[in-house]
N, CA, C and O of each residue as an XYZ file, in Angstrom:
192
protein
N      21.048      6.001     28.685
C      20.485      6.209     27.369
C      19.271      5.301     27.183
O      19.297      4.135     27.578
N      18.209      5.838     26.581
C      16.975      5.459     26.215
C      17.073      4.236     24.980
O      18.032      4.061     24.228
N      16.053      3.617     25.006
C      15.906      2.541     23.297
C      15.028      3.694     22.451
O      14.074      4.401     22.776
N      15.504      3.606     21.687
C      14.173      4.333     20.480
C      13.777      3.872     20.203
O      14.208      2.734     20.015
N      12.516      4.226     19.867
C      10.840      4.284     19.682
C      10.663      4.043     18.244
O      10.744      5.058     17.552
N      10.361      2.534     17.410
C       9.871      2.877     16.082
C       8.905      2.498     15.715
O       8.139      1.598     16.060
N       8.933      3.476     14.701
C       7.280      3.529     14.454
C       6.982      2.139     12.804
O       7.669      1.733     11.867
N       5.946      1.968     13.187
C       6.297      0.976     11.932
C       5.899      1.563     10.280
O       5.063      2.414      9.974
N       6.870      0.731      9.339
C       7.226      0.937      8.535
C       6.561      1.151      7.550
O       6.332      0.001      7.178
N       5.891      2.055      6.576
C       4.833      2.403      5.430
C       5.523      2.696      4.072
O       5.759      3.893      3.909
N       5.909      1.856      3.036
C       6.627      1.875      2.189
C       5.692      2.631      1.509
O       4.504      2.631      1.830
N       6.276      3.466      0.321
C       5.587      3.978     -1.085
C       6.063      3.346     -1.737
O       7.265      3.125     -1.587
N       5.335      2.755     -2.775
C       6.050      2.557     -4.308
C       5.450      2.997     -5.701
O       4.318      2.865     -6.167
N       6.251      3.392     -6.049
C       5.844      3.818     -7.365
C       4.689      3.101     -8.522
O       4.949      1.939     -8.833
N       3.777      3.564     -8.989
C       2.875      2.599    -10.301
C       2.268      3.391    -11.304
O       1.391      4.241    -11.144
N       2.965      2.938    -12.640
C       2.587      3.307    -13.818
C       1.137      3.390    -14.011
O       0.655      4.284    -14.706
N       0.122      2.141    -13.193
C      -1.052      2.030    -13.460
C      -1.816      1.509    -12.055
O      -1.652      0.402    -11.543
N      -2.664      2.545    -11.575
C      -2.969      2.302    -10.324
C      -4.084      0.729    -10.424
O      -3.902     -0.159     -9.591
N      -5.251      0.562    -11.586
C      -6.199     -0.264    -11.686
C      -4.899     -1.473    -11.643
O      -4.977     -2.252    -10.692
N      -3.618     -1.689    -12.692
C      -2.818     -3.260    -12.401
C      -2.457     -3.144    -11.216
O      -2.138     -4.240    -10.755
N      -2.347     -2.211    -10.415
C      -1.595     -2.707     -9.327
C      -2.273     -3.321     -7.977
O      -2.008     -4.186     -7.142
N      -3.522     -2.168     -8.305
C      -4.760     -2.898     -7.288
C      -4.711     -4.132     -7.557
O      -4.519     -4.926     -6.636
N      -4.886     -4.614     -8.969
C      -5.120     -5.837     -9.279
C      -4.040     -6.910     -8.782
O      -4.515     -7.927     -8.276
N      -2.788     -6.823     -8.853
C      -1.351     -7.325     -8.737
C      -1.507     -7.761     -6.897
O      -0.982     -8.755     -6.396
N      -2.134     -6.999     -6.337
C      -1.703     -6.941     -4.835
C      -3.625     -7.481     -4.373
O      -3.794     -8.083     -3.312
N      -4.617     -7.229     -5.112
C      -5.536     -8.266     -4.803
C      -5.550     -9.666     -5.024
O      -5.892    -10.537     -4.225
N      -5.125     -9.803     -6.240
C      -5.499    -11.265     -6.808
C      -3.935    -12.184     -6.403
O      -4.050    -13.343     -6.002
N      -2.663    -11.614     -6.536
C      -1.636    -12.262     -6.460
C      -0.816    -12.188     -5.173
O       0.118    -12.924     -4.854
N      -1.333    -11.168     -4.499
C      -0.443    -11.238     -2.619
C      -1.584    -11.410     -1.881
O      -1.410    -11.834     -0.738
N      -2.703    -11.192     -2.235
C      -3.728    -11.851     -1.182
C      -4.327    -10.228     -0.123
O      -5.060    -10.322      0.862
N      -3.867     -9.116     -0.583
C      -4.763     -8.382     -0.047
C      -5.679     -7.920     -0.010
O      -6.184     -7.711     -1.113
N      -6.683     -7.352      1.540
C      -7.930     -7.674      0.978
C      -8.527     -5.958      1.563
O      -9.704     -5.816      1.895
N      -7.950     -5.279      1.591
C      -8.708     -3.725      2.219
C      -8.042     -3.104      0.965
O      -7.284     -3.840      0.333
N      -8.250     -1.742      0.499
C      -8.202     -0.718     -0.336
C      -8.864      0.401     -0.295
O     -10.053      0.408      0.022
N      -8.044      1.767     -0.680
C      -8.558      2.627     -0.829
C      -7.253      3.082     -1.813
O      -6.025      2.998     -1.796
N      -8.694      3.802     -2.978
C      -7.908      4.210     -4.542
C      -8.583      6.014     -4.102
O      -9.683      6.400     -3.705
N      -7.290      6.730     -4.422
C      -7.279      7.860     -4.293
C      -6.610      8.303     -6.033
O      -5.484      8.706     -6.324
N      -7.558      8.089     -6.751
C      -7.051      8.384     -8.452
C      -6.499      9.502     -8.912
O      -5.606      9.719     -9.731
N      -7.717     10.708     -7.724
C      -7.148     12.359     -8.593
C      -5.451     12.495     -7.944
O      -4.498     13.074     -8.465
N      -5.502     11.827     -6.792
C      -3.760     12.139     -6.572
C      -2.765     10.930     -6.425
O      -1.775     10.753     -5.715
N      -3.575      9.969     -7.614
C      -2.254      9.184     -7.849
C      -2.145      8.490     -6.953
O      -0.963      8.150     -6.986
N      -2.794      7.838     -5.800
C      -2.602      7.051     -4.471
C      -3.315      5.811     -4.454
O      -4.437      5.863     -4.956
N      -2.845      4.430     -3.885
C      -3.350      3.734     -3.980
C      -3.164      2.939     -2.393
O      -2.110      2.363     -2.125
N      -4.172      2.989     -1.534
C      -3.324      2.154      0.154
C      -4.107      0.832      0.170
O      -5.337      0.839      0.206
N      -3.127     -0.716      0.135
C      -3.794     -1.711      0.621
C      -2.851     -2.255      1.894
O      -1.636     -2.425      2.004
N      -3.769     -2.412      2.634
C      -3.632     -3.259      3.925
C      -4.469     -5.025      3.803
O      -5.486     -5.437      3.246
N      -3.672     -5.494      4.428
C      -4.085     -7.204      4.759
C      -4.091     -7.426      6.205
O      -3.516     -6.651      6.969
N      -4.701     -8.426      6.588
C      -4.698     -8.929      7.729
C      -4.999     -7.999      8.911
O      -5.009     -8.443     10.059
């Protein structure tokens, strides 16, 4: 038997307000890439 293969992990979470949350995850976890996708509700930040 083989090991499986994983792929790494991409959480969603839910936000009432995409502008606080950008804000929440720039200024207070320290991330620093973004892309705001507004007409469908999406917001992706990556760090490091």
């Amino acid at each position: 038997m083989t090991s499986p293969i994983l792929s790494p992990a991409i959480p969603q979470l839910p936000s009432g307000n995409l502008q606080r949350t950008h804000e929440f995850f720039r200024d207070l976890l320290g991330f620093d890439r973004f892309r705001l996708y507004a007409e469908q509700g999406h917001l992706i930040v990556c760090r490091g």
